[in-house]
N, C-alpha and C positions, 0 to 999 in steps of 0.2 A: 647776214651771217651773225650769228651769235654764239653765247655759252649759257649754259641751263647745268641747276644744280639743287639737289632735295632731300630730303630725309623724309622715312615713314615709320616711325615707329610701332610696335608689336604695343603698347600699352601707354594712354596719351599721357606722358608723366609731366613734362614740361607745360608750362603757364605762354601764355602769348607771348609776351613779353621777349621769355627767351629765346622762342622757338622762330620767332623773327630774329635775334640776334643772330642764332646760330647759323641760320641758313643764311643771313646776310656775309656774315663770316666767312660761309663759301664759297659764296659767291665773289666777292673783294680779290680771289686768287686769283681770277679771270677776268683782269680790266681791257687787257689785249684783243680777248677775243670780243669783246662789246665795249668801245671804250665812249658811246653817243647817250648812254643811259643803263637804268637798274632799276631792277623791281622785284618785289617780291609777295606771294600770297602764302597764308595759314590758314591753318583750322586745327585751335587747338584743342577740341573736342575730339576731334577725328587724329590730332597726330601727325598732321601731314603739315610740310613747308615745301614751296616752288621757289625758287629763286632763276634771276637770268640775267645775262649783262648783254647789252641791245647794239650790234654794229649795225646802223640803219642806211640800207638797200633801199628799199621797197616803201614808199610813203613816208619818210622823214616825220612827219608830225607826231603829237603827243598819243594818236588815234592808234598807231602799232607799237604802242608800249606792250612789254610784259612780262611775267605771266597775264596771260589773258582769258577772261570768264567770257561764255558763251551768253547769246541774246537770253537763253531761255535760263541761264542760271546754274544749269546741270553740270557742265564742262569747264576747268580751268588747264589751258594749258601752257606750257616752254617748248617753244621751237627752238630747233639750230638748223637754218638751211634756209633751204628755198623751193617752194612750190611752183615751179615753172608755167603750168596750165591754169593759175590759177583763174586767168579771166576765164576760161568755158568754163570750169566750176562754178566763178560768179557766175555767169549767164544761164547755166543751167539751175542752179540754186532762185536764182531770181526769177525765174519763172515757175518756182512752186511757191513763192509768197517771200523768200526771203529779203531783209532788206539789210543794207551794208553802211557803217558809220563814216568810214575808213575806205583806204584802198593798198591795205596790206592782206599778205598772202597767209597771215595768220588767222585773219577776221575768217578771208575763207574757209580756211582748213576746219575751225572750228564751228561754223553754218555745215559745212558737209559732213561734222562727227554726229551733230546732233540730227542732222536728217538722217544719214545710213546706216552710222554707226562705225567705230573704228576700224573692226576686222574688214568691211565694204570702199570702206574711203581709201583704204592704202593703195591698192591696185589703180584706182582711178587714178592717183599724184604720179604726176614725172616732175622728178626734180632730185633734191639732196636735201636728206635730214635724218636730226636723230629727234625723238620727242619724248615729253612726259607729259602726260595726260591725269588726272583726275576728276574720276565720276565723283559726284559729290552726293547721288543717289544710291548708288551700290558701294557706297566708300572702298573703291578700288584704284589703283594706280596699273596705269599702261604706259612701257616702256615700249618702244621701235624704233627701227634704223633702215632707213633706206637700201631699195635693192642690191647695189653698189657696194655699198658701207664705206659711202662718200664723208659721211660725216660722225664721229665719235661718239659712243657711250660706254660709262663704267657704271657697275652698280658694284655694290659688298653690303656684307653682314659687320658691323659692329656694337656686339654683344645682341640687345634685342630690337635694334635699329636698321633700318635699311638707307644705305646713304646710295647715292650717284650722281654721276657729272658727267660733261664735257670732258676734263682732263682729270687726273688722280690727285692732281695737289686741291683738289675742292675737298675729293672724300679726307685727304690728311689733315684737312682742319676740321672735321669732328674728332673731340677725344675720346671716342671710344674705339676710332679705327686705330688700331694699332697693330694692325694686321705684319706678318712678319715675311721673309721672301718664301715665293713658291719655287722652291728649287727644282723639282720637275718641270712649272715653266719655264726655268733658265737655262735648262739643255736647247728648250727650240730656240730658244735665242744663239745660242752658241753653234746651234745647224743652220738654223735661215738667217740668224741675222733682224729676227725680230720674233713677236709673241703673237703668233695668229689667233683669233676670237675661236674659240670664247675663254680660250687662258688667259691670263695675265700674272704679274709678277708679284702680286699679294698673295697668301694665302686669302681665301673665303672672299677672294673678288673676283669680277669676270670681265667682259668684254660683250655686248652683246653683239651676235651675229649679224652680218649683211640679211635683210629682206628678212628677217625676224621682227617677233615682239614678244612680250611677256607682262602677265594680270598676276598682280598681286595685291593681297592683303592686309591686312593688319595679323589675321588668322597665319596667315602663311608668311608670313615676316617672323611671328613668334615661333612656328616652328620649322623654320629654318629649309620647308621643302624643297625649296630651288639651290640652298645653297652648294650643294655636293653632285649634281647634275644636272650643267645650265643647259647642255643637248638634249636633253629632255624636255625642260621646263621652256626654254625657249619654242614657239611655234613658227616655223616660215608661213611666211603670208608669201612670197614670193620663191618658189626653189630653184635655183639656177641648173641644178643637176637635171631637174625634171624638163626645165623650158630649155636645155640644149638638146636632150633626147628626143622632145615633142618635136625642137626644129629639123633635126636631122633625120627623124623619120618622115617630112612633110618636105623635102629640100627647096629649096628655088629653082623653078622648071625651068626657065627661061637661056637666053644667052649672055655671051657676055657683055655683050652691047645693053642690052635690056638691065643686066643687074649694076654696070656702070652709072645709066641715067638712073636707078632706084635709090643708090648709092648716093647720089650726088644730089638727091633728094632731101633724102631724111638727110645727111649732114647738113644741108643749106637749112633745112627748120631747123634741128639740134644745135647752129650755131646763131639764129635769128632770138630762139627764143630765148637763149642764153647772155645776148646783148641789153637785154633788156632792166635798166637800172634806174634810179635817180642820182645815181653820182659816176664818176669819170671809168669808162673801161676799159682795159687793154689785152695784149695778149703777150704769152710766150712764148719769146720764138729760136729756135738752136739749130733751123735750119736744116733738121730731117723731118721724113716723111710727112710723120704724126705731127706736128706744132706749125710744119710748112702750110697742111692741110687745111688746119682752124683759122690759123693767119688768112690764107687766100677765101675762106669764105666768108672770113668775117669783113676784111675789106672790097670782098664782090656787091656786102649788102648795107655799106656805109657811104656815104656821101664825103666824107672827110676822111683823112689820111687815120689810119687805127694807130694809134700807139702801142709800137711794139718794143721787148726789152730782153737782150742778149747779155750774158755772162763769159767774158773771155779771161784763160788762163794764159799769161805769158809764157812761151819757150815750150809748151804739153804739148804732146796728142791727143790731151780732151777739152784743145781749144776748137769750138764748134762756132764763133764768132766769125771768120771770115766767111762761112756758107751762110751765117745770120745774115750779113750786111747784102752781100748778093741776093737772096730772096726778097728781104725789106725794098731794095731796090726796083726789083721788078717790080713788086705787088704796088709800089709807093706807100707804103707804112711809114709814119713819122717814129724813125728807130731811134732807139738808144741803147747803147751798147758802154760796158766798163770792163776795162781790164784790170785783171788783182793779181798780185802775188803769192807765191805760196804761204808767205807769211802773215800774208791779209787775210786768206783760208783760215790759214789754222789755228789762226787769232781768235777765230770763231768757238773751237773746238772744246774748251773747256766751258763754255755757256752752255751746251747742248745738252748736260741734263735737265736741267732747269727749262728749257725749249719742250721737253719729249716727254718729260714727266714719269714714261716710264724705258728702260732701257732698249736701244735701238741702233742698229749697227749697220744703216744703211751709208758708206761714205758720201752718197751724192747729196745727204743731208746739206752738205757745205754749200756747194754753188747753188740749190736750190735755196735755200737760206737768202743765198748772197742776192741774189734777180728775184727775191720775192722784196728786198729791202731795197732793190732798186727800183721795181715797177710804186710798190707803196712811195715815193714821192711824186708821182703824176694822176695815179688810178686810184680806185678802192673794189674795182672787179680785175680779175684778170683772167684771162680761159685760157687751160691747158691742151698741151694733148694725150694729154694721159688716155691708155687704155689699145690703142691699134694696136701695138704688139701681141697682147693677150687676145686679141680677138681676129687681130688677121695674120696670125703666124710671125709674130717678127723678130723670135728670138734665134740666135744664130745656134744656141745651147739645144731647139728642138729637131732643129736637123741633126746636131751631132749624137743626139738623143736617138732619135733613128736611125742613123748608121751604126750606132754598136747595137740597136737591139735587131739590125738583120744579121747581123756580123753575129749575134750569141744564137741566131734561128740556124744558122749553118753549123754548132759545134754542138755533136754529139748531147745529148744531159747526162749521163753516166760522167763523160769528160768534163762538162763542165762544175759537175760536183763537187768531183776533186780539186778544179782548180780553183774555187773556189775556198777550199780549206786550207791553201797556200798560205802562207804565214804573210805574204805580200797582200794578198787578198782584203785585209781588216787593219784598222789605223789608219793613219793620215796620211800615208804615203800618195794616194792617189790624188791627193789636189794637181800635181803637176801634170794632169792629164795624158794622151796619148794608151799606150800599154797598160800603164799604172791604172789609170780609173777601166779600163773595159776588163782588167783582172779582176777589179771591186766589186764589178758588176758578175761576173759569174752566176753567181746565184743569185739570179734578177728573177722573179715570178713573174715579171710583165712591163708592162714598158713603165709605171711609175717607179720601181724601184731603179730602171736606168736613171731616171729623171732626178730621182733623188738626190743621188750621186751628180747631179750636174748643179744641182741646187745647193749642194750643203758645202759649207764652211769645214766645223769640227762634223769628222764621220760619227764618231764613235761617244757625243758630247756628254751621256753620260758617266765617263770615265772623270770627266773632268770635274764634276760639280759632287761635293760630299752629300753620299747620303740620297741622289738622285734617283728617278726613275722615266722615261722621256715618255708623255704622252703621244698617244696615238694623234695622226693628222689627216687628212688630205692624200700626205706625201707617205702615207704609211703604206698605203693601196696599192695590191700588184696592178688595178684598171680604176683609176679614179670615175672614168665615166660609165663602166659596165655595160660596153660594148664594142663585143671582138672584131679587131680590124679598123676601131677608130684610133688610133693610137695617137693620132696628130690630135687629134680632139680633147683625149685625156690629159696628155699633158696643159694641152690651153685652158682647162675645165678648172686644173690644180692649183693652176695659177690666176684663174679669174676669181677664186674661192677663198687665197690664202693670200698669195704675193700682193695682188693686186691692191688688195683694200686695207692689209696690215703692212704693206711695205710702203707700196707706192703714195696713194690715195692717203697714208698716216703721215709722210716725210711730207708731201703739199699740205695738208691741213693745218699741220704746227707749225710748220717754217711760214707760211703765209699766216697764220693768223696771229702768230709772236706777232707783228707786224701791221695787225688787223687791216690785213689783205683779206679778200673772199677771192677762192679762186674757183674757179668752174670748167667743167670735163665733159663736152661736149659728143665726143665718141661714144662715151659712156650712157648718153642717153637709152634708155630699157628698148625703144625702137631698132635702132642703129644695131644695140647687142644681138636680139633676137634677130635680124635682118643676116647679121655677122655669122649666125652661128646655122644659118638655113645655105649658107654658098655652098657648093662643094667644093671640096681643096683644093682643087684645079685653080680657083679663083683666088685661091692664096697663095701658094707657091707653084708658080712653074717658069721651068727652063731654069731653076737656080734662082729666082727673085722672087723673095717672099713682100709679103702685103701687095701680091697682082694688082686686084683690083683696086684695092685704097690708091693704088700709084698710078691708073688710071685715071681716075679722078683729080688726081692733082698736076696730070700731065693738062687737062683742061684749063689750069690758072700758071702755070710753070712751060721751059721748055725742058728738054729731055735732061738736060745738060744738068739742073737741076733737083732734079727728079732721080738720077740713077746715081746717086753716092752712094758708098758703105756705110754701114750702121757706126758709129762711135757708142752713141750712149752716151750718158749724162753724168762723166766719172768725177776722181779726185784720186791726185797723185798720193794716197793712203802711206804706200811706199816711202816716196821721198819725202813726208812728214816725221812719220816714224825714223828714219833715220838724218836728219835733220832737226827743223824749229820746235818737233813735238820729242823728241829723245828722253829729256831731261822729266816733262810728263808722262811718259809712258815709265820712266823707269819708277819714278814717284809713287806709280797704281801700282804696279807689278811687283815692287819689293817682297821678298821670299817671308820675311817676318813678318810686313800689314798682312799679306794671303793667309798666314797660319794665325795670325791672331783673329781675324775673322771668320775664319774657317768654312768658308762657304766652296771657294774653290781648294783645288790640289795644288800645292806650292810648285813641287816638283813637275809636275805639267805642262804649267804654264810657263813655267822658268827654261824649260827644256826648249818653245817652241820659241821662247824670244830671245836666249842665246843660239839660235838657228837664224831666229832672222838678221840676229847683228853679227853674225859671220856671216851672211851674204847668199845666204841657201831663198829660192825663189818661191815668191807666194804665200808664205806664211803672214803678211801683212792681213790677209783677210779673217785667218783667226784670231791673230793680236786684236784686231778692232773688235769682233765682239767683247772679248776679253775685258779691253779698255773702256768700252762703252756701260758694258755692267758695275766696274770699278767706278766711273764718274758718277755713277746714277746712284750706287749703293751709298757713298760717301755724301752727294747732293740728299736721299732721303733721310739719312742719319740727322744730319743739319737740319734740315727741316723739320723734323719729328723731336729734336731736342728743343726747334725753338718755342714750342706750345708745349711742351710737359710730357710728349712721348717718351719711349725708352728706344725706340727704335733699333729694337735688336735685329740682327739679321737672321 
């Protein structure tokens, strides 16, 4: 696991000399996420600088340094991630002539660019990455991100420069980015709680997409083609929309017995090949389904006890610790578990921009943080279980999602028009669920706009940002998948697209790599997903218990007892911070004067919903945090950009 960081200038102005500086410079931001080594490649003729910082996995020696040039000279590339298949690739590569220095999964990737070439090689990798490629023959640069969008890229336009990175404090030390906020991407933060790709919080930057890539130029750097439409410019090499349709027209014939042992298959490879390191690995474990699941096969195919590592809150209901200890137990995991206090948490909370880099308002940030800085003293891998919910039904929000939208299939449209134009119907009212949100929903065109409403924080978040306009999403869709009667599918589609890889998959990457932890998500492997997305739904929820079959398979390593708890989730008392240890911080961001002297958000707004939440009205903590979370980051970016000679206006 590492970080990767470059600039391509539209016209070679810079001298070697600098142009190494520069890009060393941005690279330096990112010792975390590579703190084993550095390096970096130029061509000052061409314009181009590579930069990378090396957290070394895979072949420890000087042999998987990089940026790294290809045997034949052609290819210079920066990986972040990991090539999981890499030995069949050697094996197959070496048996067309190629021959290998090294026994890093970089050497390969770049044997297999120069045989097939980029757009052919992608498909072939299972594993997690983002890359930068430079042909040195077509002087072209090629940006990609893994199917998943397990692992991070930015690019932006600064002036005639094209900068990108791993995290966004790389691009903030070129000074020509001084790109200012994108406040139409700061309403989707203010609804989900983060910036799904390909937005982000700059003006003239982006995010590239899961299972995309994108060729550019010097030519197209000068004028700017990609800058104004990266859904365009971006290509999928891999479409999740297209390979859940192909599955679900082709389903899994079979039974339930038959898709159990297939099941239990491909996880038992998706967690072998994921074990695989030269330094110490462990897992995470909270003791439901998903983490219960990786835990038990990754010690069915260990000879020693796996090192596992639990986060407990004292006195919460999102202490998930004692069902940790009991799992570890049975499986025999050498466990470690810590208990923190609220004030331990939220100790946390004002580092988080500097963590995130760019603003992000997922509270579970905290105990993930906290058990990624617990496993980092034993391990330098650790395997999640990110991802079952989104692919085998496990959110409790998509059944309630389909009871109101049978519940609006029963009332008249004429009727539901109208109620719909109820003054109840629009605002925030509806967080407190029940009546309130299936009023909201009235004018649902399809089961994503129910979903939305189950999804979103601020309803209405352009109201709150000056000057706003909320891009379309995902979640904007009356059928995200575009086909009638999947409805269970659309919403998992929505969320394997947006949630998944800018919520989830973004809070493990930083929290772990703050920490230069590599964590790895073995559900997620592109097998497992397409295999997930071929069951029929029977196999996800029936009789009332969603993730059927995943909980099959782990009735094989677990007894029942085990196996049949209630979802918690992986929370933080947001709540009792804000009216507690964090008070004096929140009130600090939210002052009615800093809001008007920045003028980004609406004074009266905001002020409105956080004297609601300090008179004791329910649920409004989860707007406060975004709210909070953009105030910590906007003030962290200011600071930042003044201390290299920005102006960092907002």
């Amino acid at each position: 696991m590492c970080g990767l960081t470059g600039l391509l200038l539209a016209q070679p102005r810079m001298h070697g000399d600098a142009l190494a500086a520069q890009v060393q410079d941005m690279a330096a931001t990112m010792p975390h996420r590579g703190p084993d080594d550095a390096g970096y490649w130029i061509d000052g003729q061409a314009g181009i600088a590579l930069g990378h910082r090396r957290l070394s996995i895979l072949d420890l020696s000087p042999l998987g340094q990089q940026p790294m040039v290809s045997a034949d000279g052609r290819y210079v590339l920066a990986l972040n991630g990991e090539i999981y298949n890499h030995p069949a690739l050697r094996a197959a590569l070496a048996a067309l002539g190629h021959r290998f220095r090294g026994r890093s999964d970089t050497e390969v990737l770049l044997a297999a660019i120069a045989e097939w070439g980029v757009e052919d090689v992608l498909p072939r990798c299972n594993g997690m990455f983002a890359i930068a490629l430079w042909d040195r023959r077509e002087r072209s640069l090629w940006l990609a991100r893994d199917r998943v969008g397990k692992k991070p890229l930015y690019y932006g336009w600064a002036g005639d420069a094209l900068v990108f990175g791993s995290e966004l404090k790389a691009l903030w030390r070129y000074p020509g980015f001084d790109n200012g906020v994108n406040r139409d991407a700061l309403t989707l933060l203010l609804r989900l709680g983060y910036i799904p790709a390909p937005h982000c919080i700059h003006e003239g930057a982006f995010k590239m997409m899961p299972g995309c890539l994108l060729r550019l130029d010097a030519a197209a750097v000068a004028a700017g083609a990609h800058a104004h439409d990266p859904q365009r410019a971006q290509h999928r090499w891999w479409d999740a929309g297209e390979r859940m349709r192909a599955a679900l027209d082709t389903p899994f014939a079979a039974g339930v017995a038959e898709a159990e042992s297939r099941l239990d298959e491909l996880l038992r490879d998706a967690v072998g090949l994921r074990r695989v390191a030269d330094v110490p690995v462990g897992v995470f474990l909270s003791g439901g389904t998903d983490s219960s699941t990786v835990a038990a096969l990754m010690q069915a195919q260990s000879e020693r006890p796996v090192r596992s590592f639990t986060i407990g809150f004292s006195g919460s209901r999102h202490d998930e610790a004692p069902d940790a200890a009991q799992v570890a137990r049975h499986l025999g995991t050498d466990h470690t578990e810590l208990y923190v206090s609220g004030s331990d948490a939220s100790a946390l909370v004002p580092g988080l921009a500097a963590m995130f880099d760019e603003p992000f308002a997922d509270a579970s940030q905290v105990p993930t943080a906290l058990v990624c800085q617990l496993a980092r003293r034993e391990v330098a891998v650790a395997l999640s279980g990110d991802g079952g919910d989104e692919l085998f039904f496990g959110y409790g929000r998509y059944q309630r999602a389909l009871r109101n939208w049978a519940i609006l299939g029963r009332i008249p449209r004429p009727l539901r028009g109208l109620l719909a134009r109820l003054p109840g119907a629009r605002g925030e009212g509806s967080r407190t669920g029940g009546a309130a949100a299936l009023l909201a929903e009235m004018g649902a065109r399809g089961i994503g706009d129910v979903y939305r409403n189950r999804v979103s924080r601020w309803r209405e978040p352009a109201a709150v940002v000056i000057g706003a306009r909320e891009p379309d999403t995902v979640y904007r869709q009356a059928d995200p998948l575009g086909m009638p009667g999947r409805e269970a599918e659309a919403m998992m589609l929505a969320d394997f697209l947006a949630y998944l890889p800018d919520d989830l998959l973004c809070k493990v990457d930083r929290t772990s790599m703050a920490v230069s932890l590599e964590a790895r998500a073995p559900l997620l492997d592109w097998r497992v997903v397409e295999f997930a997305w071929s069951l029929p739904q029977d196999m996800k929820l029936r009789d009332g218990t969603s993730k059927y079959l995943l909980k099959r398979v782990l009735r094989r390593y677990l007894p029942d007892a085990m196996v049949d708890r209630g979802k918690r989730g992986f929370g933080a008392p947001v709540g009792d911070w804000l009216g507690g240890d964090l008070a004096g911080w929140a009130a600090d961001l939210l002052e009615p004067q800093r809001l008007r002297n920045e003028g980004v958000l609406v004074p009266e707004l905001v002020g409105d919903v956080w004297q609601r939440f300090r008179g004791g009205e329910r649920k409004w903590h989860t707007h406060l945090w975004t709210v909070l979370m953009f105030q910590a980051w906007h003030a962290h970016w200011r600071a930042s950009r003044a201390g290299i000679g920005g102006q960092g206006a907002g």
